[in-house]
C-alpha positions as MATLAB code, in Angstrom:
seq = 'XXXXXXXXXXXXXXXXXXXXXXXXXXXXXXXXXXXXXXXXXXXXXXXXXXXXXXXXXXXXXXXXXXXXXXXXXXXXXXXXXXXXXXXXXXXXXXXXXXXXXXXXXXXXXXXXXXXXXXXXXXXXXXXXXXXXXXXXXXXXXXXXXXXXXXXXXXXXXXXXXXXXXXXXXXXXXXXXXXXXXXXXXXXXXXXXXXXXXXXXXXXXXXXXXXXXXXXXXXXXXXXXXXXXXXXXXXXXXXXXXXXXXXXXXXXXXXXXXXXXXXXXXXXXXXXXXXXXXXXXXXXXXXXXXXXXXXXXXXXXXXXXXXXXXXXXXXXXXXXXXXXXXXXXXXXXXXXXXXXXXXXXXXXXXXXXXXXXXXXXXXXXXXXXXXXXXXXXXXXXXXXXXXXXXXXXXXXXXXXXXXXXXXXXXXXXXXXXXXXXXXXXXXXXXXXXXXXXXXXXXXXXXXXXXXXXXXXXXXXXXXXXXXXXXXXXXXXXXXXXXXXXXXXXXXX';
ca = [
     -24.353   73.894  164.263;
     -27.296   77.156  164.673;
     -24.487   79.267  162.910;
     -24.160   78.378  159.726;
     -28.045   77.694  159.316;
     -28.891   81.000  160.795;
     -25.860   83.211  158.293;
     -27.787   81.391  155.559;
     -30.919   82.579  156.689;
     -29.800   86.336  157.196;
     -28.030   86.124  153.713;
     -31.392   84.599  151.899;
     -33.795   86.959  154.239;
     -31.747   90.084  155.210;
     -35.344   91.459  157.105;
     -35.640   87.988  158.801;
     -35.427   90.087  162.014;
     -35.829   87.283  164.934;
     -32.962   85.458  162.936;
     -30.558   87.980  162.841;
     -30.833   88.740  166.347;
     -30.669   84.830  167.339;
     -27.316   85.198  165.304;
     -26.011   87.763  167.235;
     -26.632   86.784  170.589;
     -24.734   83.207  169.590;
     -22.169   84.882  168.121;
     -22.008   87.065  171.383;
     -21.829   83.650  173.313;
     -18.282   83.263  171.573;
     -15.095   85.253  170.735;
     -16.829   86.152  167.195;
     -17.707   89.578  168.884;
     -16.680   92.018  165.640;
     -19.352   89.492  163.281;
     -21.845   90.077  166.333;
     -21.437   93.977  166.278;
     -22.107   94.519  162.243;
     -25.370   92.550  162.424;
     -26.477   93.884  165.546;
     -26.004   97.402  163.993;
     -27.542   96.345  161.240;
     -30.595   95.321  163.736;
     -30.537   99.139  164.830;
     -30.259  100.765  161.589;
     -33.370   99.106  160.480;
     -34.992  100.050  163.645;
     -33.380  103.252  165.540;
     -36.110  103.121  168.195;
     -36.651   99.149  169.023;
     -35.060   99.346  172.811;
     -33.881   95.660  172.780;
     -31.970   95.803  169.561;
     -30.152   98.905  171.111;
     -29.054   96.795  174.432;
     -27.930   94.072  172.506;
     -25.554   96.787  170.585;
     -24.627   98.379  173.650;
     -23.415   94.968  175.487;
     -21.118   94.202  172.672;
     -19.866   97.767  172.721;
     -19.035   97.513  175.911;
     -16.810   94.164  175.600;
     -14.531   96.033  172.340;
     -14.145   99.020  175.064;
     -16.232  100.995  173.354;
     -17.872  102.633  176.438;
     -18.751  105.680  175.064;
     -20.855  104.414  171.892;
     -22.425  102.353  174.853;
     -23.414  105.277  176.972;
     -24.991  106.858  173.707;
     -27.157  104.039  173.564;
     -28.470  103.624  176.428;
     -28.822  107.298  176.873;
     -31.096  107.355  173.685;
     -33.035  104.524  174.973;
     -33.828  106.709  178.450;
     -34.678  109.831  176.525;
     -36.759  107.797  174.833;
     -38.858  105.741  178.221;
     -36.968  106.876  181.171;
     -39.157  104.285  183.236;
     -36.749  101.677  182.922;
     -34.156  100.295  185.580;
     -32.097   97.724  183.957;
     -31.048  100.770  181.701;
     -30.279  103.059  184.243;
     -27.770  100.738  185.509;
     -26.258   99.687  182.399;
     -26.187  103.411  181.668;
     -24.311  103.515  185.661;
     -21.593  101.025  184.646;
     -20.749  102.788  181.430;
     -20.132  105.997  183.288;
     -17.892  104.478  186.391;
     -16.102  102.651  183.451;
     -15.355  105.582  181.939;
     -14.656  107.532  185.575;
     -17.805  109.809  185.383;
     -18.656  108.783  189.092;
     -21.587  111.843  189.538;
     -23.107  110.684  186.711;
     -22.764  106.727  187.596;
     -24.179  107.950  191.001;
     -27.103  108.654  189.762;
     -27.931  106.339  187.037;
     -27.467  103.879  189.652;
     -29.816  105.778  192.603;
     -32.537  106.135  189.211;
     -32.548  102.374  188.761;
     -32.897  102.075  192.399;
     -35.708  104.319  193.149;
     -37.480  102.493  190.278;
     -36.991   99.394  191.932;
     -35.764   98.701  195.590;
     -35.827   95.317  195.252;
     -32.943   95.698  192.388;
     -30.221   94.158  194.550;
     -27.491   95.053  191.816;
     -28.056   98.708  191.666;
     -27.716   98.930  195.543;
     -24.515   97.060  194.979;
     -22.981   99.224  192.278;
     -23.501  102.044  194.594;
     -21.386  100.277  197.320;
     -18.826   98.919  194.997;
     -17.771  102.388  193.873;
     -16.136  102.047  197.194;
     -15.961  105.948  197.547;
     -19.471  106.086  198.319;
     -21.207  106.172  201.583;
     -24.505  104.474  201.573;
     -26.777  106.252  204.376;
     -29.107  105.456  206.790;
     -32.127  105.864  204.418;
     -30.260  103.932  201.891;
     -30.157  101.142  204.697;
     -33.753  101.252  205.391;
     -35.070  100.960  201.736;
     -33.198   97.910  201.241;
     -34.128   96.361  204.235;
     -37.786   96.961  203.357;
     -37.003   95.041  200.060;
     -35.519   92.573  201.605;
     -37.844   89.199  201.357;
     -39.262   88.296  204.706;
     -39.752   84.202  203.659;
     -37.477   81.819  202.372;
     -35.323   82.844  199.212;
     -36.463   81.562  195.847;
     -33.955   81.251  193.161;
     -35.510   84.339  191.047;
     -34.830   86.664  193.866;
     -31.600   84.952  195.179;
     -29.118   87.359  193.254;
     -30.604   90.859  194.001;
     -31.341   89.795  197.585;
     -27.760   88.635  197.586;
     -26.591   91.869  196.258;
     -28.488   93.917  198.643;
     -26.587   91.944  201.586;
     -23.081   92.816  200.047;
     -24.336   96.310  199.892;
     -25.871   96.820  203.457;
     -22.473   95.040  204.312;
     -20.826   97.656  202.878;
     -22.878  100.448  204.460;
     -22.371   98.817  208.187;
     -18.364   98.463  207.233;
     -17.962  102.151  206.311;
     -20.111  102.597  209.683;
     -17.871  100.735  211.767;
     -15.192  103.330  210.749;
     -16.911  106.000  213.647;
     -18.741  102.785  215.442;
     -16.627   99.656  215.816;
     -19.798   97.602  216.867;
     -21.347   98.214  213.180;
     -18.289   95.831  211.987;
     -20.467   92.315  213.294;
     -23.685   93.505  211.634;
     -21.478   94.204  208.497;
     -19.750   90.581  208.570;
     -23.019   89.166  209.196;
     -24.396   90.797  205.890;
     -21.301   89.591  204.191;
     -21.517   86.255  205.534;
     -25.406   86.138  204.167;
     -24.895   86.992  201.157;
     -21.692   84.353  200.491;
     -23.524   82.127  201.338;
     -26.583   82.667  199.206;
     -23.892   83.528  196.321;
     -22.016   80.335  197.065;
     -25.286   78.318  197.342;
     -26.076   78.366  193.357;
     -22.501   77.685  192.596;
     -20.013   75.010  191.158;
     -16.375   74.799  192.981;
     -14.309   72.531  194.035;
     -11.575   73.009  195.737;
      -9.943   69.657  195.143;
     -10.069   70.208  191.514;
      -7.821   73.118  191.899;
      -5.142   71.631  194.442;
      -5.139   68.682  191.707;
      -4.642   71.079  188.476;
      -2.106   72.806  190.813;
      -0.309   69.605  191.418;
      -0.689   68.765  188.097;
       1.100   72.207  186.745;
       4.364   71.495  188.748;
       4.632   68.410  187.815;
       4.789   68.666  184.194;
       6.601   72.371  183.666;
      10.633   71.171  185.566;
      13.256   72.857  184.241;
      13.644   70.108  181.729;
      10.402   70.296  180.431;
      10.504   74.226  179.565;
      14.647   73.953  178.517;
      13.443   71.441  175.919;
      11.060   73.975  174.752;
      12.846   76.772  174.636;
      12.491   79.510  171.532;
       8.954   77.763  171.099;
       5.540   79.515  170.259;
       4.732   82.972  168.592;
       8.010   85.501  169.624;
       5.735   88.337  170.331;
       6.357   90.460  173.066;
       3.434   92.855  172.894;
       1.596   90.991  176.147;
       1.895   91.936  179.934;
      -0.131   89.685  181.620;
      -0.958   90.201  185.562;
      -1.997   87.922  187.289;
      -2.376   86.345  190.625;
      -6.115   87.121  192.688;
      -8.475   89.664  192.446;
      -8.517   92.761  194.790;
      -4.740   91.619  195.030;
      -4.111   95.383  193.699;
      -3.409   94.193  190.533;
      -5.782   96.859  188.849;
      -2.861   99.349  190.581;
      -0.298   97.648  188.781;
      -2.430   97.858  185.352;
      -3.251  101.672  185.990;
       0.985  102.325  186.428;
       1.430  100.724  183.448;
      -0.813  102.142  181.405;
       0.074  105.214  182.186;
       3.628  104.636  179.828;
       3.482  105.577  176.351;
       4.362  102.546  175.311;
       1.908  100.781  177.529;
      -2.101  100.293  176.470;
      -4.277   98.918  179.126;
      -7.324   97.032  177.813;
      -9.137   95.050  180.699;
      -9.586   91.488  181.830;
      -9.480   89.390  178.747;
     -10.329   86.027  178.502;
      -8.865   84.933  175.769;
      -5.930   82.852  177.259;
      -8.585   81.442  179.550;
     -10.691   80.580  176.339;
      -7.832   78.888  174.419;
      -7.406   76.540  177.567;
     -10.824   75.797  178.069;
     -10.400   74.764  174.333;
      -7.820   72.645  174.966;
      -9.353   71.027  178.242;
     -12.046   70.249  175.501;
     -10.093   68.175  173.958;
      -9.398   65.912  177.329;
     -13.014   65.666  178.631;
     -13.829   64.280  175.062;
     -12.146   61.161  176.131;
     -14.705   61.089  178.251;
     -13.000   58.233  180.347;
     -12.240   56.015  177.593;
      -8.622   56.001  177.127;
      -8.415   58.574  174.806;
      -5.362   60.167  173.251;
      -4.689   62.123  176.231;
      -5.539   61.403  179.939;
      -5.289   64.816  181.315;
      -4.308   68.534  180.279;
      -0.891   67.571  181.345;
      -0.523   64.773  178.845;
      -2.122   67.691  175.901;
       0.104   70.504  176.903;
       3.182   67.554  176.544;
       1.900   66.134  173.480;
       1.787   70.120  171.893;
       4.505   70.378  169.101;
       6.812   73.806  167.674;
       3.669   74.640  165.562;
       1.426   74.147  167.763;
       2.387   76.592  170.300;
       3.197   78.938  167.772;
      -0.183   78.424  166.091;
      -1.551   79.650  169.553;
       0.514   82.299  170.706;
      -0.367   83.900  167.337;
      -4.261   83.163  168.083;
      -4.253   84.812  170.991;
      -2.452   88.025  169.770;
      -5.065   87.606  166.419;
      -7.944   87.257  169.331;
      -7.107   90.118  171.521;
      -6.413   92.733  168.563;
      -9.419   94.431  168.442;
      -9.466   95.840  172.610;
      -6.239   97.216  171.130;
      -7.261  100.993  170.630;
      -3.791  102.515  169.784;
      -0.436  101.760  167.860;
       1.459  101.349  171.752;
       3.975   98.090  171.760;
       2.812   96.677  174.228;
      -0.719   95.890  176.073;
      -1.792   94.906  179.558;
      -3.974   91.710  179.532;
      -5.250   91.862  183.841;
      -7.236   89.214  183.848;
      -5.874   87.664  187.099;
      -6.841   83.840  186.331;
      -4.396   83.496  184.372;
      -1.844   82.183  187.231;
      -3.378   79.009  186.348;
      -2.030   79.183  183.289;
       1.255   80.563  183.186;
       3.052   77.178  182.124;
       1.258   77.589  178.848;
       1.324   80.975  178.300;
       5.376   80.782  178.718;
       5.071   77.848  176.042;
       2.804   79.609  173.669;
       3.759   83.622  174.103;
       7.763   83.131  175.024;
       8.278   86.763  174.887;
       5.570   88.312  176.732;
       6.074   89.391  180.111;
       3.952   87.811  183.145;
       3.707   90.516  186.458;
       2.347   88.411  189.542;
       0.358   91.348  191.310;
       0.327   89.603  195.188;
      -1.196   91.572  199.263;
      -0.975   90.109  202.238;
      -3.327   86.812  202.484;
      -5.563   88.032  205.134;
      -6.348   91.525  203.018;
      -6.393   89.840  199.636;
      -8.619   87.314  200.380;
     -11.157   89.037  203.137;
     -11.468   91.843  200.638;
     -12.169   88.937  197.531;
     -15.023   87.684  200.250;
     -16.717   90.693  200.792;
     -16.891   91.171  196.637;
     -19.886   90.467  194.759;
     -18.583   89.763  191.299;
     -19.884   89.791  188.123;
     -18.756   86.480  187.029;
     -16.318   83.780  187.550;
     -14.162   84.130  190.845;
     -16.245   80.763  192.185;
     -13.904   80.379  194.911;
     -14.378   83.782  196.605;
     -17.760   83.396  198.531;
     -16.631   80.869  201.434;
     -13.199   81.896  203.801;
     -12.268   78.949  203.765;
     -12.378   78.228  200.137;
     -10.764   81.138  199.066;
      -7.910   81.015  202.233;
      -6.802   77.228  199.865;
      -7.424   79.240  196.758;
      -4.838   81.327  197.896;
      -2.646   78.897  198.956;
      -2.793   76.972  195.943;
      -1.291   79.806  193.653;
       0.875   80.792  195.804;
       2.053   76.908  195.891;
       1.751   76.863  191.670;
       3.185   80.045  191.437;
       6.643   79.382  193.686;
       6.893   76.609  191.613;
       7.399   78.080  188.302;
       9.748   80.116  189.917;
      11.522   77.829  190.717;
      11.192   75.696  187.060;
      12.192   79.251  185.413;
      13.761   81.879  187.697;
      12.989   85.461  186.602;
      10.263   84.781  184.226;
       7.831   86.520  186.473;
       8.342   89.438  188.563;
       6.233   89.598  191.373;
       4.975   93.244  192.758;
       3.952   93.240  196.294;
       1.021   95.383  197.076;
       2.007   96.679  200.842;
       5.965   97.052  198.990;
       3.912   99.073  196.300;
       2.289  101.177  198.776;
       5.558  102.118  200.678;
       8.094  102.619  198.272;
       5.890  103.571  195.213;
       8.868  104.751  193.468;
      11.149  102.466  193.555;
       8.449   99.465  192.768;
       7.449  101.184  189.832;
      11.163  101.296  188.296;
      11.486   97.821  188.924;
       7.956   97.139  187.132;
       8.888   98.688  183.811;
      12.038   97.245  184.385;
      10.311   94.081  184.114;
       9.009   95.396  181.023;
      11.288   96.171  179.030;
      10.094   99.989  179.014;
      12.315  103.508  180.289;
      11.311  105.160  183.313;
       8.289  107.833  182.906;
       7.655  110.433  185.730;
       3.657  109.544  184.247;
       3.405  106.248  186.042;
       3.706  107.817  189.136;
       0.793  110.418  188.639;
      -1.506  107.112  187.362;
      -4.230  108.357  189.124;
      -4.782  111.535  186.337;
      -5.136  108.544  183.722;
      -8.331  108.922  182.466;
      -8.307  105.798  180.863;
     -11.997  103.367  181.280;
     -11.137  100.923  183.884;
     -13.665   97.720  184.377;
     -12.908   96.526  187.797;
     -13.886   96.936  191.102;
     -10.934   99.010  191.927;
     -11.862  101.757  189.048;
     -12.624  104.902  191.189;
      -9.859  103.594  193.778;
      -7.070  104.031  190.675;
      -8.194  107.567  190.028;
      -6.858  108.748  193.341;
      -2.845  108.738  194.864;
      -1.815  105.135  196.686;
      -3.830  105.395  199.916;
      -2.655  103.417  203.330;
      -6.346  102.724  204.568;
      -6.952   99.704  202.875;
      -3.682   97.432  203.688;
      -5.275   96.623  207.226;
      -8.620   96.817  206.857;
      -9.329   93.179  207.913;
      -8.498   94.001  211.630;
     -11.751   95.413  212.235;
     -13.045   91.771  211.252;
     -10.362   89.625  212.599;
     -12.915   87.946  215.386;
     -14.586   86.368  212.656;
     -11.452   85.180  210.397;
     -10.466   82.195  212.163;
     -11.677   79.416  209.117;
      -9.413   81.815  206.708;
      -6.547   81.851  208.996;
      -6.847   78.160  209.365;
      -7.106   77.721  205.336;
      -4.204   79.937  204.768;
      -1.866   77.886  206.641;
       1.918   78.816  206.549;
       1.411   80.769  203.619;
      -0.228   83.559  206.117;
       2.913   82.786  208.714;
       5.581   83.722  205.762;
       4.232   86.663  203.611;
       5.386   87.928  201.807;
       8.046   85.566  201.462;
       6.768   81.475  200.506;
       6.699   78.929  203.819;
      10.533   76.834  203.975;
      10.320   73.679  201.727;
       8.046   75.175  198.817;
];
């Protein structure tokens, strides 16, 4: 409703400054992102040296991929008052985006030294992953660590400085293996203050789960065959994070026929839409009980209608005239069913490491949004097991539709996995894929400085150090841990 009142305001009063910039940050709210963009530039034309106007640019740069007109901005802004944190570290995740790790270094150790309490610039340092954090680095965040009772203003940075000085105690316990319990105790803090401001459920995903297998049988997805929009320019990957699926994207992207954009949510967004749509029942026996019943109801049109909204939706992190394009965002297992009802064509890579890695190394992640389920073992060991459940089924409903890379297969036989993965595709051989690590591509996840160097071993069993303490994972896991990679008898 605010939209249309405040366009007619802008158009009427194009200097009506506080109205254009309510406009663009509730147009940045949605997927309207290019509308955003020309009236927040128009915001910084009018005034080159108003700091706030320039963030609010630089933010929506950033989510079209355009890191580099992001780093200009903030760099102005520093040359400009160099006094100011928050900058530093946007100016930090532009350049490890990009793969300028010296310079993200120290953007992130200026927003630091401004402010030791800044919980997310101690983090950023840790989550480059190829940094060491020292022994003075452990001190000043100790010494900005609160010595009361955590209030909800300081409950993010002081859980971010607990992911970090787990991180510093891990990489410690590498020379002194009893570093490894201070470490999980850090990690274990900071879940838990994570987890303590947070919504999940973990019924609500064994029931959607449930749900999914139930409605997309053979017969179900035979009766819709040659459906939705025919394009094949998607790859999705999916499955969980730090599952090495940002591996898998690198490889790809590294084909010429191949463009990696990042984690979109724009499949995510057109489900949410539809979910919409059930909760306005709002218990009253509306026209559709549950997503199920929706996603049944859904005619020819309307999952062609969809398909082509999301290729319409993603176009502009599409940088160059390459077939195809790598969508990673990895919660898209969820919805696979629709996306094979919607976008027929497109191919769906489930990106999969052994339970115990996948999920300890999701635990010990501070993310920047969504991935609810990570910050308790338990909750993310039946997280795991749920899509694993989901997933076998829809093999099952469809065999072939998804090929499935296994991370420790990946690691071993690099090769041959990577034939079989633009196989998958659709897409000749190139010798390129192999060398991903030269791709100098931006890269938004946690993974980004790991993809710039050759497949490592190191990380496949790096839970061992830590398995004293994984018991309530193990337990959550269940068979699925007993028969990885393969799925437990019965599934």
């Amino acid at each position: 409703a605010a939209l249309p009142l405040l366009r007619a305001a802008v158009a009427r009063a194009p200097a009506f400054v506080a109205a254009r910039e309510l406009l663009v940050r509730i147009l940045a709210m949605g997927p309207d992102v290019a509308e955003a963009l020309d009236h927040a530039s128009r915001l910084v034309a009018d005034d080159p040296e108003h700091g706030g106007h320039a963030m609010l640019k630089a933010s929506l740069l950033v989510r079209i991929g355009d890191q580099e007109g992001a780093r200009d901005l903030y760099r102005a802004i520093l040359a400009r008052d160099p006094g100011r944190p928050r900058v530093w570290l946007n100016l930090g995740h532009v350049e490890k985006t990009i793969g300028n790790q010296a310079a993200a270094i120290e953007a992130y150790r200026r927003a630091a030294a401004l402010d030791p309490a800044t919980g997310e610039a101690w983090w950023s340092l840790a989550n480059l992953k190829t940094v060491r954090l020292e022994q003075a680095d452990i001190a000043a965040m100790r010494a900005a660590l609160p010595h009361d009772a955590v209030g909800d203003e300081r409950a993010e940075d002081v859980a971010q400085m607990h992911f970090a000085l787990g991180k510093a105690f891990e990489d410690l316990s590498r020379d002194e293996p009893a570093a490894a319990e201070s470490a999980f105790a850090h990690y274990a803090r900071g879940n838990a203050l994570r987890r303590s401001v947070l919504d999940y459920d973990p019924a609500r995903t064994a029931a959607a789960v449930d749900r999914h297998a139930a409605l997309f049988t053979p017969a179900f997805l035979a009766e819709r065959a040659g459906w939705g929009c025919p394009a094949a320019d998607p790859i999705f990957v999916v499955g969980l994070p730090r599952s090495g699926s940002t591996l898998v994207e690198q490889i790809l992207a590294s084909h010429s026929q191949i463009e990696g954009t990042m984690e979109l949510p724009d499949m995510m967004l057109i489900a949410d839409r539809l979910q919409s749509r059930v909760d306005a029942n709002d218990g009253e026996g509306g026209e559709f009980a549950d997503m199920a019943a929706l996603l049944a109801a859904l005619g020819p049109d309307d999952c062609r209608q969809m398909g082509e909204e999301y290729i319409e939706r993603t176009r502009i992190h599409r940088k160059t005239d390459r077939p195809y394009f790598v969508d990673k965002m990895p919660n898209n297992w969820q919805h696979v069913g629709l996306i094979r009802l919607i976008l027929p064509n497109a191919t769906v890579i489930d990106a999969r490491r052994h339970p115990l890695g996948c999920c300890f190394s999701g635990w010990k992640q501070y993310f920047a949004r969504g991935q609810v389920f990570s910050y308790d073992l338990s909750e993310i060991g039946h997280y795991y097991a749920a899509y694993v459940r989901q997933m076998t089924a829809f093999d099952r409903a469809i065999p072939g539709a998804v090929h499935r890379v296994i991370y420790e297969a990946m690691v071993a036989d690099t090769p041959g996995q990577v034939r079989a993965l633009l196989g998958a595709v659709g897409v000749p051989f190139e010798e390129g894929c192999l060398a991903f690590w030269q791709n100098r591509r931006a890269v938004r996840t946690a993974s980004s400085e790991q993809v710039r160097q050759p497949i490592y071993t190191d990380a496949v069993e790096h839970w061992k150090r830590f398995e004293p303490w994984l018991d309530p994972l193990r337990a959550a896991l269940g068979p699925v841990l007993d028969s990885y990679p393969d799925v437990p008898a019965g599934w």
